[in-house]
C-alpha beads as a LAMMPS data file, in Angstrom:
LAMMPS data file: protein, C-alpha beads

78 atoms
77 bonds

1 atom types
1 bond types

-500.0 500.0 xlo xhi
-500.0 500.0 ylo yhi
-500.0 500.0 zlo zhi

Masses

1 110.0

Atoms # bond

1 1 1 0.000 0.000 0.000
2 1 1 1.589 3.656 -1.007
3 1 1 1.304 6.067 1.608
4 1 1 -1.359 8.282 -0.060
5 1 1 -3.402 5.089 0.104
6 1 1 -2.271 4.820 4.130
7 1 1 -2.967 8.571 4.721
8 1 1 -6.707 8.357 3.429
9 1 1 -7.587 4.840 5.504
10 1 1 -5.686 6.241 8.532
11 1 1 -7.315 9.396 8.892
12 1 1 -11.091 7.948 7.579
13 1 1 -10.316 5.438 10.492
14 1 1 -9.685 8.202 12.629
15 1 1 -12.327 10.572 11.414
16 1 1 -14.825 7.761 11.973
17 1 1 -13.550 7.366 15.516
18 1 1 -14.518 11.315 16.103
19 1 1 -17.407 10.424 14.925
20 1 1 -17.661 12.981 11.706
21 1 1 -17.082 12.269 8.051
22 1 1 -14.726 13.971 5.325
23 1 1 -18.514 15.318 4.240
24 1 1 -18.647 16.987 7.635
25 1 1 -15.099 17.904 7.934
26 1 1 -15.086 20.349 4.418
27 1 1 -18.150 21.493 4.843
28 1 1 -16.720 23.045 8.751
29 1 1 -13.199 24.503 6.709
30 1 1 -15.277 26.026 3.711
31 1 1 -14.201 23.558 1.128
32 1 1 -15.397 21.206 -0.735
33 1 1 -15.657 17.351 -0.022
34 1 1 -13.487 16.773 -3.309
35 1 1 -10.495 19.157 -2.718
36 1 1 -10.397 17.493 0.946
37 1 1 -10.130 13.922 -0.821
38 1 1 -7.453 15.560 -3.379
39 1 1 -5.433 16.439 -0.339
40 1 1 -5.794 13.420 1.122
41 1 1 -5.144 11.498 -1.676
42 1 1 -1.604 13.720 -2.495
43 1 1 -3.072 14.902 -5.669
44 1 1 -3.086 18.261 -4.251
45 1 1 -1.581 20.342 -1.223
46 1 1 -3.619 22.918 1.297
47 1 1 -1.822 23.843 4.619
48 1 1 -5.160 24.766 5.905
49 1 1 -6.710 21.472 4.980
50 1 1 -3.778 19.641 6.362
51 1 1 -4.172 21.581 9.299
52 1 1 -7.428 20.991 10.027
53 1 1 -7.249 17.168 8.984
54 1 1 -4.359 16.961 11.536
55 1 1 -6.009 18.944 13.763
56 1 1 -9.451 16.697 13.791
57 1 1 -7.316 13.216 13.728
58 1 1 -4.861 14.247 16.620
59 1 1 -1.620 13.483 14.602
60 1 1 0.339 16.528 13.404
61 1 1 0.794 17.661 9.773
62 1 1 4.407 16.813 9.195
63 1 1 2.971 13.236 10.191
64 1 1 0.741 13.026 7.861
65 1 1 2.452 15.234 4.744
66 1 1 6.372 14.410 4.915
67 1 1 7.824 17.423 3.236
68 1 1 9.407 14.749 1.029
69 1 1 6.002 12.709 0.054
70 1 1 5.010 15.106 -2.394
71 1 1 6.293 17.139 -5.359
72 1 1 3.179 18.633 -6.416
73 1 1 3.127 22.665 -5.154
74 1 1 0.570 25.138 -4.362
75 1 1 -2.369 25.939 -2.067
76 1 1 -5.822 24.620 -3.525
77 1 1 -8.919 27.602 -4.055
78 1 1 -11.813 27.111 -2.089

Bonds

1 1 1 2
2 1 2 3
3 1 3 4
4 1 4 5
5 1 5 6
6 1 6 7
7 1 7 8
8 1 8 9
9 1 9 10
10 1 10 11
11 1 11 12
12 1 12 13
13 1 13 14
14 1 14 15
15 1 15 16
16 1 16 17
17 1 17 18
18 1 18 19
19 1 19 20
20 1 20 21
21 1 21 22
22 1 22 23
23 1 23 24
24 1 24 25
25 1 25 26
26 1 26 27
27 1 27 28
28 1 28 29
29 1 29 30
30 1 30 31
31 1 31 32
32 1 32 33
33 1 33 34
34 1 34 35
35 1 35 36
36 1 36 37
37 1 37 38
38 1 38 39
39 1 39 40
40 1 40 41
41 1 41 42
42 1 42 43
43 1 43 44
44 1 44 45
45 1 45 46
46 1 46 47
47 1 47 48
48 1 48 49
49 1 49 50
50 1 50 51
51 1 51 52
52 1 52 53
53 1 53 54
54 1 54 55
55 1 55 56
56 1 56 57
57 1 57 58
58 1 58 59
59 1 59 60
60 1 60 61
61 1 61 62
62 1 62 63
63 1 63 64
64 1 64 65
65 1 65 66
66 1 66 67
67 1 67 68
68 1 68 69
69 1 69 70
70 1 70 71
71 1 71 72
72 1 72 73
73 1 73 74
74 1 74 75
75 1 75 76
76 1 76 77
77 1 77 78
């Protein structure tokens, strides 16, 4: 399993355990349900969806996005 594939089953496990959904968890940040699963998924990066993913799962950002994981650049639009 790649480690995009670990990030989204970790932190849906997680989410689940908070009781709330990625649904729930864009809709409280102002985004939508898609760019959350882009971050998740390392098609895209958004320090303030990575914050608040971190934030909601109790592990901290640089856990969950090593700086060296990704190539791809640049905050996502709400």
């Amino acid at each position: 399993m790649d480690a995009n594939k670990m990030r989204q089953q970790i932190v849906k496990l997680h989410l689940g355990m908070a009781q709330t959904t990625i649904t729930e968890l864009a809709e409280s940040i102002g985004y939508s349900r898609s760019a959350v699963s882009n971050v998740l998924a390392g098609r895209r990066r958004s320090a303030e969806i990575e914050a608040a993913v971190a934030e909601r799962t109790g592990f901290r950002v640089e856990d969950l996005w090593p700086v060296a994981a990704s190539g791809k650049k640049g905050d996502m639009k709400r």
